[in-house]
C-alpha positions in Angstrom: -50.3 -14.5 -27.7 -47.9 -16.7 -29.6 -47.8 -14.7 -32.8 -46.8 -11.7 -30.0 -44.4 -14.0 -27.9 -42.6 -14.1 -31.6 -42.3 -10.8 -32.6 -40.4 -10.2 -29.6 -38.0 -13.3 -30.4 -37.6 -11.9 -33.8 -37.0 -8.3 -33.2 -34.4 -9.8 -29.9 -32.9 -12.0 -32.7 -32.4 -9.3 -35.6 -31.0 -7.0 -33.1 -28.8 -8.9 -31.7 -27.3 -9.7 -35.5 -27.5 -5.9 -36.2 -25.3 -5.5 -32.8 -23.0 -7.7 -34.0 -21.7 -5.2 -36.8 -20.9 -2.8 -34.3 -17.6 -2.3 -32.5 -17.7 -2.3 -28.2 -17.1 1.2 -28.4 -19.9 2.1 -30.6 -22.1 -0.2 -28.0 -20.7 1.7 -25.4 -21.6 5.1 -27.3 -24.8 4.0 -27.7 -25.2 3.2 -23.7 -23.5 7.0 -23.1 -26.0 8.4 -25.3 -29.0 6.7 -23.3 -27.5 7.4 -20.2 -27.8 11.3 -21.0 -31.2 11.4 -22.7 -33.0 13.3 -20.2 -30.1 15.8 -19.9 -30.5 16.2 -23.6 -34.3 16.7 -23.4 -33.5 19.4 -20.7 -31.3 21.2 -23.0 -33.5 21.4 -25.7 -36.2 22.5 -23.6 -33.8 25.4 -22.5 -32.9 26.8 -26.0 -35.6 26.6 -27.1 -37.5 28.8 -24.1 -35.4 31.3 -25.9 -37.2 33.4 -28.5 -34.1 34.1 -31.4 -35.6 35.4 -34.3 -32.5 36.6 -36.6 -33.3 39.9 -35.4 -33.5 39.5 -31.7 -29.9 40.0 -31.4 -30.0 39.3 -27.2 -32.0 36.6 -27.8 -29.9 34.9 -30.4 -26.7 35.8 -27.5 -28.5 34.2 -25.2 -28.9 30.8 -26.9 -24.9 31.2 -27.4 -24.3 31.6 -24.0 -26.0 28.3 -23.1 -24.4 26.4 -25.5 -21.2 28.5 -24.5 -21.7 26.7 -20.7 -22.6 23.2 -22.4 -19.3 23.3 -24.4 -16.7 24.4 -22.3 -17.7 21.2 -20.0 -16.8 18.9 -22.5 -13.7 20.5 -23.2 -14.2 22.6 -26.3 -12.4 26.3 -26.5 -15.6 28.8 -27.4 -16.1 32.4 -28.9 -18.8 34.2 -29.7 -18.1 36.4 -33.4 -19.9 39.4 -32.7 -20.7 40.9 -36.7 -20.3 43.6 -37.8 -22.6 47.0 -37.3 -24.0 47.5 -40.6 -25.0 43.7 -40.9 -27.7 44.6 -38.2 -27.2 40.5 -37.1 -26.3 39.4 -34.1 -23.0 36.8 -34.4 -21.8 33.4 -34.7 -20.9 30.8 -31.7 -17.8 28.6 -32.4 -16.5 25.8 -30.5 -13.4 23.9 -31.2 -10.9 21.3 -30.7 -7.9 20.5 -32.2 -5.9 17.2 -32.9 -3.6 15.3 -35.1 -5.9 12.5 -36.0 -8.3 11.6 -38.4 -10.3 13.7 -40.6 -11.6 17.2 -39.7 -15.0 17.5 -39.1 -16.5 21.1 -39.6 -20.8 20.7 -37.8 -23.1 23.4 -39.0 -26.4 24.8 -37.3 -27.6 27.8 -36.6 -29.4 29.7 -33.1 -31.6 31.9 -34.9 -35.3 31.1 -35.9 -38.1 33.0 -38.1 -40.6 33.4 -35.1 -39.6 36.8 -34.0 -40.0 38.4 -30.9 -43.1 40.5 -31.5 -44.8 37.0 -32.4 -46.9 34.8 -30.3 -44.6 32.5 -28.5 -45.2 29.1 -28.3 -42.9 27.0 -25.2 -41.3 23.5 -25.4 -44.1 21.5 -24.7 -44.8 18.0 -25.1 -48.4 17.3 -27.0 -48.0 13.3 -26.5 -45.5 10.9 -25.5 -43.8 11.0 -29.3 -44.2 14.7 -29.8 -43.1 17.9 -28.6 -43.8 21.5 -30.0 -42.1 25.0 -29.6 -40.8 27.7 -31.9 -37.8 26.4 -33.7 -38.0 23.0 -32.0 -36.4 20.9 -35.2 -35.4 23.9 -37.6 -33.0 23.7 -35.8 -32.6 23.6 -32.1 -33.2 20.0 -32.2 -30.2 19.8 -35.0 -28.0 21.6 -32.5 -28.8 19.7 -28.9 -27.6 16.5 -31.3 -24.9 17.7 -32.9 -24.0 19.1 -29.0 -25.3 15.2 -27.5 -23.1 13.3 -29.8 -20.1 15.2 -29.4 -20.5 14.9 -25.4 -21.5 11.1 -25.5 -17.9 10.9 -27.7 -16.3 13.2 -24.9 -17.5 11.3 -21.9 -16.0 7.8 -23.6 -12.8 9.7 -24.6 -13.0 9.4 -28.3 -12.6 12.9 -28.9 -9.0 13.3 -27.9 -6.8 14.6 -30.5 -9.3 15.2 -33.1 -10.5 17.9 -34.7 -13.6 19.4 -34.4 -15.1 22.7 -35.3 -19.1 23.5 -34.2 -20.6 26.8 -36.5 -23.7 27.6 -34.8 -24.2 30.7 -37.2 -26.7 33.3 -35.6 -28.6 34.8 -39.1 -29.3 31.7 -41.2 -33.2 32.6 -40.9 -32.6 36.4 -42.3 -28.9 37.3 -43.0 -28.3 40.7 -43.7 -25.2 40.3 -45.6 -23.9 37.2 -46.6 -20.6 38.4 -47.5 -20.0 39.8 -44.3 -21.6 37.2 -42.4 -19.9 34.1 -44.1 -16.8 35.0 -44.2 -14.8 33.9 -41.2 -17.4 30.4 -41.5 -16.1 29.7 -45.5 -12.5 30.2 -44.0 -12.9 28.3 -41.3 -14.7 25.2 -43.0 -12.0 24.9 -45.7 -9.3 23.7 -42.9 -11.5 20.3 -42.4 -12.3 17.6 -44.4 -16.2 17.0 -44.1 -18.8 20.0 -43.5 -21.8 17.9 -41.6 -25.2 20.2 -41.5 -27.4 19.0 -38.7 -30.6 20.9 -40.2 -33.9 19.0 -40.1 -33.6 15.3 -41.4 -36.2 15.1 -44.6 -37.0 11.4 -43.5 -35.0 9.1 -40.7 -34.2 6.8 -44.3 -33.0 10.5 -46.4 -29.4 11.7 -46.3 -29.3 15.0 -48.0 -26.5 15.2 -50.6 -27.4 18.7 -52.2 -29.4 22.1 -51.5 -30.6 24.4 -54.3 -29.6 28.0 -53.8 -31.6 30.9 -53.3 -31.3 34.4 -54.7 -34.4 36.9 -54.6 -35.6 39.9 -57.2 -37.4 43.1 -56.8 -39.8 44.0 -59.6 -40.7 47.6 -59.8 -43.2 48.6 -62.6 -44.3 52.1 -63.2 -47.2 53.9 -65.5 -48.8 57.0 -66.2 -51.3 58.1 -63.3 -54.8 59.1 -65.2 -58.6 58.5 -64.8 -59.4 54.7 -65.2 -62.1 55.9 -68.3 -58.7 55.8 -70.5 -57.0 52.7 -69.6 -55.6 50.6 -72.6 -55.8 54.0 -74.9 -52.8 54.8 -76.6 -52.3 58.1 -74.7 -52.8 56.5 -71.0 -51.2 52.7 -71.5 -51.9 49.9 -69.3 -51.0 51.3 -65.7 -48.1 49.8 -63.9 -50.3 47.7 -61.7 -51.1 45.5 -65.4 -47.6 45.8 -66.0 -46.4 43.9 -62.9 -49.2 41.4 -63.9 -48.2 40.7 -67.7 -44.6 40.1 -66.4 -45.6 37.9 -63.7 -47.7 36.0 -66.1 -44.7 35.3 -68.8 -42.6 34.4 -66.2 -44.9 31.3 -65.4 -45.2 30.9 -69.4 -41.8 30.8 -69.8 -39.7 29.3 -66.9 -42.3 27.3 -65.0 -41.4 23.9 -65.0 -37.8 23.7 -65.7 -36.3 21.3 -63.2 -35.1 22.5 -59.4 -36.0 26.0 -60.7 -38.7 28.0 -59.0 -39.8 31.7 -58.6 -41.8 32.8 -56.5 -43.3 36.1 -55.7 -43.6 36.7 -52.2 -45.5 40.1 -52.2 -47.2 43.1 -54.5 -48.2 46.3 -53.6 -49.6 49.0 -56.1 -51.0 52.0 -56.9 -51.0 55.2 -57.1 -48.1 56.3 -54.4 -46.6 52.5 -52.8 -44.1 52.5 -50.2 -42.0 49.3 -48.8 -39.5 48.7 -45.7 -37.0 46.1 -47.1 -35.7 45.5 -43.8 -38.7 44.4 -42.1 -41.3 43.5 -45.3 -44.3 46.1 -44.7 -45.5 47.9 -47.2 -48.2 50.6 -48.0 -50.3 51.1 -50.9 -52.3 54.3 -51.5 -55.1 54.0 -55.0 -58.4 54.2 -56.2 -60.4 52.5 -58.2 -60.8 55.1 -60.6 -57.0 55.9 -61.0 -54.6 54.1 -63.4 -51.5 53.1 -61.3 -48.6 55.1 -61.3 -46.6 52.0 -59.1 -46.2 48.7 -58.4 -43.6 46.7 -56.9 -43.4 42.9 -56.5 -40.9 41.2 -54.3 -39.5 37.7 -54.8 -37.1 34.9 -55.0 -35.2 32.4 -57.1 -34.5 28.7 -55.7 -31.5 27.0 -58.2 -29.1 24.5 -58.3 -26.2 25.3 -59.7 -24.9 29.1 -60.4 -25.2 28.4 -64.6 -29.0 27.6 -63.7 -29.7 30.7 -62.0 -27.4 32.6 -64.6 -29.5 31.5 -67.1 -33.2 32.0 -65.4 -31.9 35.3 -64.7 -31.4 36.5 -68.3 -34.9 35.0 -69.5 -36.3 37.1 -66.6 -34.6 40.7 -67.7 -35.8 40.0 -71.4 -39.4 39.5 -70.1 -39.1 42.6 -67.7 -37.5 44.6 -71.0 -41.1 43.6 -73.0 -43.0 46.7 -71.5 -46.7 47.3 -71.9 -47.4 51.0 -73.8 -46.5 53.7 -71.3 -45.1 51.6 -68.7 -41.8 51.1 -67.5 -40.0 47.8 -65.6 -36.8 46.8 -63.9 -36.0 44.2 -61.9 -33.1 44.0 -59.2 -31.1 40.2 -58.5 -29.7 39.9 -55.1 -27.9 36.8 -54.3 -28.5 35.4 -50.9 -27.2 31.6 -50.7 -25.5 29.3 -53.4 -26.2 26.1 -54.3 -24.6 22.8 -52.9 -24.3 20.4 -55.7 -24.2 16.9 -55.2 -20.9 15.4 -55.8 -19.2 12.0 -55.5 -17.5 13.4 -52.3 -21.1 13.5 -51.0 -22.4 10.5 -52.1 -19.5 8.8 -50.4 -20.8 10.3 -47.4 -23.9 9.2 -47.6 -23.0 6.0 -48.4 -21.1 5.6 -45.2 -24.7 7.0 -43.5 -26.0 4.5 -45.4 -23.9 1.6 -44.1 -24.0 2.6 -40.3 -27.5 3.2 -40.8 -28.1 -0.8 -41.7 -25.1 -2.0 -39.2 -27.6 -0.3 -36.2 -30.8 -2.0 -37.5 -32.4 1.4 -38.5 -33.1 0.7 -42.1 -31.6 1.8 -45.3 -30.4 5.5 -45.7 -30.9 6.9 -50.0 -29.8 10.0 -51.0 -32.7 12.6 -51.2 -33.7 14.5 -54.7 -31.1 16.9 -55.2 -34.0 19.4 -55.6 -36.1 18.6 -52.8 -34.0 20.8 -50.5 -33.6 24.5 -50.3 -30.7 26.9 -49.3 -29.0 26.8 -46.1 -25.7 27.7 -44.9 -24.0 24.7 -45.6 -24.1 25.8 -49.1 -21.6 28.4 -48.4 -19.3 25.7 -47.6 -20.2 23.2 -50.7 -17.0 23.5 -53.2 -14.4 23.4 -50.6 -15.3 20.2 -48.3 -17.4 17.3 -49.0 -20.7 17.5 -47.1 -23.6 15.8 -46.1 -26.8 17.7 -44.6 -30.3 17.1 -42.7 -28.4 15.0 -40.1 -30.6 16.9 -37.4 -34.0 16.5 -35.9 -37.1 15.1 -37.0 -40.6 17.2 -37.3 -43.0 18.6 -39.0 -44.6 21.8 -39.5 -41.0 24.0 -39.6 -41.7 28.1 -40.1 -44.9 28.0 -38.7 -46.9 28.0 -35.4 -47.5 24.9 -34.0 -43.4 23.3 -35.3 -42.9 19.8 -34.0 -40.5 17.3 -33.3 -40.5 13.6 -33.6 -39.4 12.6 -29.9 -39.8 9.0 -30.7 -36.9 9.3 -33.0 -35.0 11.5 -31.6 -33.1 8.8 -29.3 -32.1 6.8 -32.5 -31.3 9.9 -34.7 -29.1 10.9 -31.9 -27.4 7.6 -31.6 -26.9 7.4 -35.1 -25.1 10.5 -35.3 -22.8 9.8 -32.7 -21.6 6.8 -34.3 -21.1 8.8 -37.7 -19.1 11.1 -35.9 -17.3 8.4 -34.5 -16.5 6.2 -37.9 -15.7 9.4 -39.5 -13.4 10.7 -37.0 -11.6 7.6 -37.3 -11.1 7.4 -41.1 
């Protein structure tokens, strides 16, 4: 009982020095946030009730309209970007306010999710007192009710006035269809601030994520000369394009594997005699036998990078291995960038460092910078060489992009609190 009666004095005594490093109003943000927990809770139940797979466009709406109502009562002007037709997306939801003071915060998250509609759907639930499940629950509608909870705890105390604040909840980070379409207004808008903040899922509550590797994918398309499988490997019937796709595969993994923050990964392969594929929504159809050589093959993929000279580079080793065909077989392989590469920069690290300091002030433990390669692409890339930025501010979880996604309710509270008062020290700088 006395070693008990102790930890209690400690903890009361180490928080109370911890408390001391904080201002009154960052106490009294801390009390705001507390005070609307259960609000929060019931707002992240509610988006996330909301299947938005990137292509449920009325879903995706309909997760903008809530945060559209949650918004405009804590004084922020709204629109929804509706993209355009041939993007086949849904749009963006923007909220904004607009002062004189202190820097210019752009926050980053998106509504959209990779559990589409026609999949099983799994509701906000709670599985035990520290964890909750549900389809997109941390990546990344628990990112957005905090980015949303902070930004009201900050309204409610009056720290917002005359400051500038832009939210980008984009509505196709899942699955874009084009970026260049669909990123355009957000680059503009994010180079009129000063720090781009991503509340995407936090890799650990003591990680602040100073850089994302970029993603690109490929399309491999292999061809041969259709005959009886009694000839394969002679001179007059070749390999087939079925060993084709396989011998460049292979030298890929000989020749690239291993090279740091770059990875290739193919995805998907269909061959044989006739092949079909639907881009749009990934199904494809093989017809073959067993006693026909292929006549097709096609193998889709991508490319995770950081920096653009890294992917350059990969990309030519890749075209020279594609050019080294097998006899009577053809190859050619189609890049198609999808999102760049934040690089880690002293901007960033600055950020981070502040993080880092709040972090320690609040009693919650030291805050490193994660492995510039332990993150991949998201859209605060887009965003990287015009404003410093600092990412996986958001929710806590495990198990993101599959069935059965959770979220760390225990430190939720704390994560929340945290980025209130990083908002708020930022906003004054």
């Amino acid at each position: 009982m006395k070693r008990i009666v102790l930890t209690f004095v400690l903890v009361g005594l180490m928080s109370s020095i911890f408390a001391q490093t904080l201002s009154k109003a960052e106490k009294n943000l801390i009390a705001e946030v507390e005070k609307n927990y259960q609000e929060t809770v019931a707002l992240l139940e509610e988006v996330t009730n909301i299947n938005s797979g990137s292509l449920n466009a009325e879903g995706v709406e309909a997760v903008a309209k809530v945060f559209e109502r949650e918004f405009q009562k804590i004084g922020f002007e709204t629109e929804w970007l509706k993209l355009p037709a041939e993007v086949k997306r849904s749009g963006h939801f923007i909220a904004t306010r607009k002062g004189t003071k202190g820097k210019k915060i752009f926050i980053i998250g998106h509504l959209d999710t990779v559990f589409e509609k026609d999949m099983p759907f799994t509701p906000f639930t709670f599985l035990n007192d520290s964890t909750a499940t549900g389809q997109g629950v941390n990546d990344m509608k628990g990112g957005d009710v905090m980015a949303f909870a902070s930004l009201k705890a900050l309204h409610d105390l009056g720290l917002l006035e005359d400051r500038t604040v832009t939210v980008y909840f984009t509505g196709d980070e899942e699955s874009s269809g084009d970026e260049e379409l669909s990123r355009r207004d957000f680059i503009a808008r994010a180079k009129e601030h000063d720090f781009a903040l991503g509340f995407e899922t936090t890799q650990s509550f003591g990680i602040a994520t100073v850089a994302r590797r970029g993603s690109s994918g490929w399309t491999l398309k292999t061809t041969g000369r259709q005959s009886h499988s009694s000839g394969v490997f002679r001179e007059s019937v070749g390999y087939g394009a079925i060993y084709e796709a396989a011998r460049i595969l292979t030298e890929f993994q000989e020749e690239l594997a291993g090279e740091q923050y770059l990875t290739f990964n193919p995805g998907q392969i269909i061959g044989g005699s006739d092949i079909s594929y639907n881009s749009e929504t990934g199904k494809g159809e093989a017809l073959g036998k067993t006693n026909i050589v292929a006549r097709e093959a096609l193998v889709t993929g991508d490319l995770r990078f950081l920096g653009e000279e890294q992917k350059e580079v990969a990309r030519v080793k890749m075209q020279k291995i594609v050019d080294r065909n097998l006899n009577q077989t053809d190859a050619e392989i189609i890049f198609k960038d999808y999102l760049p590469s934040m690089i880690p920069t002293e901007g960033n690290y600055a950020l981070a460092e502040i993080l880092n300091k709040l972090s320690q002030d609040m009693g919650l433990g030291e805050v490193k910078p994660g492995d510039p390669g332990s993150r991949g692409a998201g859209d605060i890339s887009f965003v990287a060489d015009y404003v410093d930025c600092l990412d996986g501010l958001g929710a806590s979880g495990r198990g993101a992009h599959a069935p059965g996604e959770t979220i760390n309710m225990k430190e939720y509270p704390e994560l929340i609190k945290r980025s209130t008062l990083f908002l708020y020290r930022l906003t004054r700088e």
